[in-house]
C-alpha positions as CSV (number, residue, x, y, z in Angstrom):
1,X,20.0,-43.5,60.7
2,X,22.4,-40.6,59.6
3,X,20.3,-37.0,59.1
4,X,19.9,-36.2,55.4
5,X,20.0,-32.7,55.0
6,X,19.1,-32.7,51.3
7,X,16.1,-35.1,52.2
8,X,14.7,-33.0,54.4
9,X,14.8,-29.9,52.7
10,X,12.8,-31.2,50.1
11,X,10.4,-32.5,52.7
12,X,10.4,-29.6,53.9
13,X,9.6,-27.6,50.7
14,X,6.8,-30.1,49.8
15,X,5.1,-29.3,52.8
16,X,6.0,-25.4,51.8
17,X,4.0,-26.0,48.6
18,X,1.3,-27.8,50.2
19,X,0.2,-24.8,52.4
20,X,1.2,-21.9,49.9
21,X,-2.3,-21.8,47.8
22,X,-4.1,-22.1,50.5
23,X,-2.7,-19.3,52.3
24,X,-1.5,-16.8,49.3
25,X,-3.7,-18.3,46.9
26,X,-5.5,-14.8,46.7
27,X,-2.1,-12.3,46.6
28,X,-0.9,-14.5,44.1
29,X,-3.6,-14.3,41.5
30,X,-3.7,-11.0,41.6
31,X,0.5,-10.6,41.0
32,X,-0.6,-12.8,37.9
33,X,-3.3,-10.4,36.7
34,X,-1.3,-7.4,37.4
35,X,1.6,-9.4,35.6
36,X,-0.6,-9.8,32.7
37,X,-2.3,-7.1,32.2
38,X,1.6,-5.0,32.2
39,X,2.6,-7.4,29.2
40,X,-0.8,-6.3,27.3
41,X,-0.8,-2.7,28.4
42,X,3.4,-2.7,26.7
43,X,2.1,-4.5,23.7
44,X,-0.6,-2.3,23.3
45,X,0.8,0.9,24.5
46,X,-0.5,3.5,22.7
47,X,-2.9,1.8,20.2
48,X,-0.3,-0.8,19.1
49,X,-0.7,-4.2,18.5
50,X,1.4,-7.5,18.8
51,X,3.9,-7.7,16.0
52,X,4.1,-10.7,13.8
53,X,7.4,-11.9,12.7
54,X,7.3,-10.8,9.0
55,X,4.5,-9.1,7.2
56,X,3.7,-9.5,3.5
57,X,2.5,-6.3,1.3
58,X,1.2,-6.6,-2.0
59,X,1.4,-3.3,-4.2
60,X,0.1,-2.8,-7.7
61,X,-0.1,0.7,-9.0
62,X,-2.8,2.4,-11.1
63,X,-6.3,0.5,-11.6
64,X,-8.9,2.3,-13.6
65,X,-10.8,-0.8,-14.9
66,X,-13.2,1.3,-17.6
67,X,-15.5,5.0,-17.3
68,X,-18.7,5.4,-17.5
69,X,-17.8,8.6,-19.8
70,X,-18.8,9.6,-22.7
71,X,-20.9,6.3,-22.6
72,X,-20.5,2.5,-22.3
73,X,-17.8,2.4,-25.0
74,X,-15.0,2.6,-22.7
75,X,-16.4,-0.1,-20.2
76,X,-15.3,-4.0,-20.4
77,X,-17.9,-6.4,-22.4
78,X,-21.1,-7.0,-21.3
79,X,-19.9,-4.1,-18.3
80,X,-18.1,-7.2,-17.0
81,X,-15.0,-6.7,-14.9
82,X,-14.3,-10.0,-13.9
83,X,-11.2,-10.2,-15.9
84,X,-9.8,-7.3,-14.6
85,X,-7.9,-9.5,-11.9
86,X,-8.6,-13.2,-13.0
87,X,-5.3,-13.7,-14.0
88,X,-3.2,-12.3,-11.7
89,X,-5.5,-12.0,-8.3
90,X,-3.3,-15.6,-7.6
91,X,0.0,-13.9,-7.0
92,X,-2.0,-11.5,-3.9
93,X,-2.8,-14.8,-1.9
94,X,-1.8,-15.0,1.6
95,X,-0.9,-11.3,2.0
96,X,-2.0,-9.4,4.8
97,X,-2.1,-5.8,2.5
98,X,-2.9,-5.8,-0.8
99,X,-2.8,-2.6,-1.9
100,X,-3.3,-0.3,-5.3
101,X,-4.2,3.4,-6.6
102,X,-7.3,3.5,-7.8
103,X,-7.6,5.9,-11.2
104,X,-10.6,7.5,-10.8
105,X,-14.5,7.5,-8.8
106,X,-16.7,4.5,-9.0
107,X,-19.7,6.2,-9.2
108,X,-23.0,5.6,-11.5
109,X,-23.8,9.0,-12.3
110,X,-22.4,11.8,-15.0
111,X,-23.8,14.4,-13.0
112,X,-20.8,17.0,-12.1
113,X,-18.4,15.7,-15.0
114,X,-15.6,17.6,-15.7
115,X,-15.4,19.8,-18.8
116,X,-13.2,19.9,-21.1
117,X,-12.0,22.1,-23.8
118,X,-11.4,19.5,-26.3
119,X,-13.2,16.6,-25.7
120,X,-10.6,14.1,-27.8
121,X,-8.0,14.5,-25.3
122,X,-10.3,14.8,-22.5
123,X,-9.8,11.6,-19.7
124,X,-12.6,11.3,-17.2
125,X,-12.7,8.2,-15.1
126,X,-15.8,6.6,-12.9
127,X,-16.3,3.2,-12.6
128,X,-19.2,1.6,-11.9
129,X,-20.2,1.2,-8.5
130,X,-20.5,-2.6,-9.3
131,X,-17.2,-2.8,-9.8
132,X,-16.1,-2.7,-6.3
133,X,-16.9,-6.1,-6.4
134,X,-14.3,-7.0,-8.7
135,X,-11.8,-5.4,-6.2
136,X,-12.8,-7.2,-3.3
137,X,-13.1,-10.8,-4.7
138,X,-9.3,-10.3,-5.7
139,X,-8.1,-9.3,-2.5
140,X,-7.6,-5.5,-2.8
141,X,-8.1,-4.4,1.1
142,X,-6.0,-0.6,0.7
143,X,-6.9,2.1,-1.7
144,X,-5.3,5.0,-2.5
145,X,-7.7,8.2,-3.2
146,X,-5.0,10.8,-3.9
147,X,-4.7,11.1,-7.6
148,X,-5.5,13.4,-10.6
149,X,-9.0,11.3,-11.5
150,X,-10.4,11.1,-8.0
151,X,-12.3,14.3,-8.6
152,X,-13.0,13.9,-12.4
153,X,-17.1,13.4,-11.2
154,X,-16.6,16.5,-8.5
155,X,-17.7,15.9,-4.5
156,X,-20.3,13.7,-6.1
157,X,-17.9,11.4,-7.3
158,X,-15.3,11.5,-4.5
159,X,-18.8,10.8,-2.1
160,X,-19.8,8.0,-3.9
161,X,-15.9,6.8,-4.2
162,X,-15.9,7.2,-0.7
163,X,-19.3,5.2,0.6
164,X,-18.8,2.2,-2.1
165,X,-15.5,1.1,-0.4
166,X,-17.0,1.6,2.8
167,X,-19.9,-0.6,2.2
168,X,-17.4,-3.1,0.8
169,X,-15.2,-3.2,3.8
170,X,-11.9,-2.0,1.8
171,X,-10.2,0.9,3.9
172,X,-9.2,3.9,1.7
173,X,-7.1,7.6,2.7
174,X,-6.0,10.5,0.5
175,X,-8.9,12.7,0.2
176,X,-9.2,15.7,2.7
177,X,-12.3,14.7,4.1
178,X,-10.7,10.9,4.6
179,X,-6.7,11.9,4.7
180,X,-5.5,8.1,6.9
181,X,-6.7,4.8,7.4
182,X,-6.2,2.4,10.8
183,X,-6.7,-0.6,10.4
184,X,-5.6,-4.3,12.0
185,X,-4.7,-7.3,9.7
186,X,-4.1,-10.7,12.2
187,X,-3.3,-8.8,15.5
188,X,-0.8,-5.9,13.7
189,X,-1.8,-2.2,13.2
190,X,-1.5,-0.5,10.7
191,X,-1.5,3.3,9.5
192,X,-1.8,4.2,5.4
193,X,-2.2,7.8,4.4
194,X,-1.9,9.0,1.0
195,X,-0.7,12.1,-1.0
196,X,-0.9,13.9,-4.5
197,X,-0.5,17.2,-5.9
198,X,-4.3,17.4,-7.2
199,X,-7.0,19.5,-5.8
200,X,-9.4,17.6,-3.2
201,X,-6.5,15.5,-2.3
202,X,-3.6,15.7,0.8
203,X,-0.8,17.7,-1.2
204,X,2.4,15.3,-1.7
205,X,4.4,19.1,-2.1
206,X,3.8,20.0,1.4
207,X,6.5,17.9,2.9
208,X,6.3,19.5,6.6
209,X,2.6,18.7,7.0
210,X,3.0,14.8,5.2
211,X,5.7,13.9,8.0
212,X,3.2,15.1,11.2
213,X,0.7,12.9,9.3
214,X,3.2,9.7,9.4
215,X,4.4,11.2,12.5
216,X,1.1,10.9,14.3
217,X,0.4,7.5,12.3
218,X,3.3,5.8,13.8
219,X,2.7,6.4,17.4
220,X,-0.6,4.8,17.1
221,X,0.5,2.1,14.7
222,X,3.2,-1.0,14.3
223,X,3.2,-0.6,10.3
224,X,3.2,2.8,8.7
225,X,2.1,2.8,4.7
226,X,2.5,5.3,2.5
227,X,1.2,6.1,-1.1
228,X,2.4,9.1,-3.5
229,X,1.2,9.6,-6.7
230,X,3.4,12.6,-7.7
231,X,6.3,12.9,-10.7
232,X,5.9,14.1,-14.7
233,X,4.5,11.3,-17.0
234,X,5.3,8.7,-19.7
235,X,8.1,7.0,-20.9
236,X,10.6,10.2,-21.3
237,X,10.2,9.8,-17.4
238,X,11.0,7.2,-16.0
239,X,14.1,8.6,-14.0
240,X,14.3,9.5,-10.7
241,X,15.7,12.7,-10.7
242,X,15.8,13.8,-7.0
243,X,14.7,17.1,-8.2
244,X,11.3,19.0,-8.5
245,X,9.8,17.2,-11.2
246,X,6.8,19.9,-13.4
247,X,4.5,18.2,-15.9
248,X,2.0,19.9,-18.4
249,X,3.3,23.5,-16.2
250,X,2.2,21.6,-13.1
251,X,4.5,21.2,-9.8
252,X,4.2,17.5,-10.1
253,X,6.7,17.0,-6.1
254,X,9.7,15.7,-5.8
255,X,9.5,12.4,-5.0
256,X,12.8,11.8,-3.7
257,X,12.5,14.5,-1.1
258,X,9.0,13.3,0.3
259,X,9.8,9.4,0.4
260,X,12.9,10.0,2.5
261,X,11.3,12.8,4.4
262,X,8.2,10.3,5.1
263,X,10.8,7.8,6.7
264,X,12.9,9.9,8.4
265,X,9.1,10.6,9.9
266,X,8.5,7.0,10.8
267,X,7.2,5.5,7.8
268,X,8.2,1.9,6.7
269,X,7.0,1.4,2.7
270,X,6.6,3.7,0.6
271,X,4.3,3.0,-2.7
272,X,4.5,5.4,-5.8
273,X,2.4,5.7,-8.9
274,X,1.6,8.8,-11.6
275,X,3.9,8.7,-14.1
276,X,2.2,5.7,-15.8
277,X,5.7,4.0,-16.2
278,X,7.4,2.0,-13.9
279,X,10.4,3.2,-12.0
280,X,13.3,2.6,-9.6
281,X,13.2,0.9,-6.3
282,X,14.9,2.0,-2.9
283,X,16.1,0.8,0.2
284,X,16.6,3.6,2.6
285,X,17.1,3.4,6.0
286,X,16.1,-0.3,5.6
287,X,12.2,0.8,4.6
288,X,11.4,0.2,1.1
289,X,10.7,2.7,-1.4
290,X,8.7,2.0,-5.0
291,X,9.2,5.1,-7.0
292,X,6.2,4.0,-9.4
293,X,4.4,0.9,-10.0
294,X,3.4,2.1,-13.7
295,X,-0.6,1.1,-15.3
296,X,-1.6,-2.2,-13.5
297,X,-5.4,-2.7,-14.7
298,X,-6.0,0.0,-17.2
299,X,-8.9,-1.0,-19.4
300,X,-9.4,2.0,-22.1
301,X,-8.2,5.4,-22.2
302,X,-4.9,4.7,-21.4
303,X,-1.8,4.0,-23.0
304,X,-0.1,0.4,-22.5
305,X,2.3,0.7,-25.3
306,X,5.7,-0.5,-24.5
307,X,6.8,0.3,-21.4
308,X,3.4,1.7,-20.6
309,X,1.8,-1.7,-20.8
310,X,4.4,-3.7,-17.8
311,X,4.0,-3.4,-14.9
312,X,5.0,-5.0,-11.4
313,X,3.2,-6.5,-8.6
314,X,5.8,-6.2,-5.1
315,X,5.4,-8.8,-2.6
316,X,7.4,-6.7,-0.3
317,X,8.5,-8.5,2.9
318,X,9.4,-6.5,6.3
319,X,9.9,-7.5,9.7
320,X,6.7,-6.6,12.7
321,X,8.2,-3.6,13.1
322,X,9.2,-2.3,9.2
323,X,12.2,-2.8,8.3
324,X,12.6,-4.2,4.8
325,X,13.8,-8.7,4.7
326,X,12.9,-8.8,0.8
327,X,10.6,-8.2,-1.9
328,X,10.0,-10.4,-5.0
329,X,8.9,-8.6,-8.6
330,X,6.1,-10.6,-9.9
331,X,6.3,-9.2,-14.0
332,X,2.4,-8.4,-15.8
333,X,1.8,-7.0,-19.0
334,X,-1.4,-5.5,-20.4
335,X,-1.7,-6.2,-24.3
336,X,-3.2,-4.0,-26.6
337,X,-6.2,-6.0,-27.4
338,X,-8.0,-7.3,-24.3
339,X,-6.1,-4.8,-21.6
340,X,-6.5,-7.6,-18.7
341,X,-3.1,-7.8,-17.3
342,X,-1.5,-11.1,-16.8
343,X,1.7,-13.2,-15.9
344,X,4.4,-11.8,-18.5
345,X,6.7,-15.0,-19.1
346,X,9.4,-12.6,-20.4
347,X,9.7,-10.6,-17.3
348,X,10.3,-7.3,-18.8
349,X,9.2,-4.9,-16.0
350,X,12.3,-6.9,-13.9
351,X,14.6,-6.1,-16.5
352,X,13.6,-2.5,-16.7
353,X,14.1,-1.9,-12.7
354,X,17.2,-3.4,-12.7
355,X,18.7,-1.0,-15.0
356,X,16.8,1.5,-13.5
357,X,17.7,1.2,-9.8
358,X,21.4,0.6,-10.9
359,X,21.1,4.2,-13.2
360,X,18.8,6.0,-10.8
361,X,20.6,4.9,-7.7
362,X,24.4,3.6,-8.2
363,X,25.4,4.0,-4.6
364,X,22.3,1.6,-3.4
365,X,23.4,-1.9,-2.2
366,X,20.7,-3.7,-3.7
367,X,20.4,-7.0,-5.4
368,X,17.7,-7.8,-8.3
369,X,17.6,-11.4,-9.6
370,X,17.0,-12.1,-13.0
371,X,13.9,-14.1,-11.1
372,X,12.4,-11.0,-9.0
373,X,14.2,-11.4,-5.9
374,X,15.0,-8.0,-4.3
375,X,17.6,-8.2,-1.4
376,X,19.9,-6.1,0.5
């Protein structure tokens, strides 16, 4: 019979195979582990995690859900706050941040108040401990500290603030003492720092020393959050104005500067709140910028007239590594007589950053659907 080459080479390489475990069983095991631990040691490489495909952020703005001060007047009924999110707790399902600026301490005692000169126009915010609760059964799991209120009960307050949420498991930054958060959500890392122009707080006006914080977040961390509650209040200001914006004599930031100097620093969303209305949005550098997400869950002692009473809730899409795929607008209003906010069927707040972005921004290459969608 003729040779067959072919045949026996593959004879040949049976028998190869036959013999190579038992005699390189050992090397080769240990190429595998070396192999595998190089994958996880780049995947992990200094502190980061593996990257989903896309990751879904939830962002609300302000939440002060009714004060302890003067007395129980200002709280919900019965010093219930189960309605607070009942209604809208639905649309921040399957996210893996759901985030919002909370308005003030949740504390229990009046001890170390602020005073005021005219008690009428005097807004002091603390929320009963209790009330955590109502934050964690709808989802919240990222809190912004930095605002004007966080220090309305002094270092008492801003303690208790500080120990409720940590007891509850719901990570928080802003505060000196607690400036970032790190955190993992399904194998992704992520970073959230926080800023304000209000004493106690990590100053939103001091640009150079915000971008070393997001600098130092995003070598650690695949997802890089940031929160600002900065700009002049109310509905005479709900333009961006890319300038120093002063309120009541106050240096209030400009938050134009700082959101594009916190992503030129690494940051990939950008979440704004203060002026109590909502504002623009932004795509720059393909990271996504909320100027302000207006009154959210504001249960007394606010206004929600007119465009102080809409607000949106961002379902911001981005890829594992930041950059913006989509968002979608999910419209709320708060009426005047129960203050729980709730689906608004009219979708005003939509309408409202539409003509806003397109004023505020006329170069941006943004689309808004009459439905919500945001897309590039």
């Amino acid at each position: 019979m003729p040779f067959n080459y072919l045949s026996a080479k593959v004879h040949f390489l049976d028998d190869l195979f036959v013999f190579l475990p038992r005699i390189l069983k050992i090397r080769i095991m240990i190429r595998l582990i070396t192999f595998l631990l190089v994958c996880c040691f780049t995947a992990f490489a200094n502190g980061k995690s593996m990257q989903k495909d896309t990751i879904q952020v939830v962002a609300v703005g302000d939440i002060m859900m009714g004060t302890i001060y003067p007395n129980g007047e200002y709280l919900p009924p019965n010093n219930d706050c189960s309605r607070s999110f009942s209604m809208v707790k639905q649309y921040f399902a399957n996210a893996d941040v759901v985030f919002g600026n909370l308005e003030g301490a949740l504390t229990d005692s009046k001890v170390s108040a602020k005073k005021c000169n005219n008690p009428a126009v005097c807004y002091t915010f603390g929320m009963p401990t209790k009330y955590v609760n109502c934050l964690v059964d709808a989802g919240f799991n990222v809190l912004s500290l930095a605002n004007n209120h966080m220090g309305d009960f002094g270092e008492q307050g801003r303690v208790s603030t500080v120990q409720t949420l940590k007891n509850a498991g719901i990570h928080y930054a802003g505060l000196l003492s607690c400036p970032t958060a790190e955190f993992v959500v399904d194998g992704v890392k992520y970073g959230f720092c926080a800023f304000a122009p209000n004493t106690g707080t990590v100053d939103v006006r001091k640009i150079p020393e915000a971008q070393e914080i997001v600098r130092q977040l995003k070598e650690r961390c695949d997802i890089v959050i940031v929160s600002f509650h900065a700009g002049a209040e109310g509905r005479a200001y709900q333009n961006v104005t890319r300038q120093t914006e002063t309120y009541l004599g106050e240096n209030r930031g400009n938050v134009y500067e700082f959101a594009h100097k916190m992503i030129d620093a690494g940051a990939d969303i950008l979440l704004g709140h203060g002026p109590h209305v909502t504002r623009a949005v932004e795509i720059y550098k393909d990271r996504f910028i909320a100027y302000s997400m207006g009154n959210f869950s504001t249960f007394s002692r606010i206004n929600v007239e007119g465009v102080n009473g809409v607000a949106p809730i961002f379902r911001i899409y981005t890829t594992g590594s930041g950059q913006f795929i989509k968002a979608l607008i999910t419209p709320t209003i708060q009426p005047n007589n129960d203050r729980n906010p709730r689906y608004d069927p009219s979708g005003r707040v939509i309408s409202i950053i539409q003509n806003l972005t397109k004023t505020d921004f006329p170069e941006q290459k943004i689309n808004i659907s009459n439905d919500g969608w945001i897309t590039k």
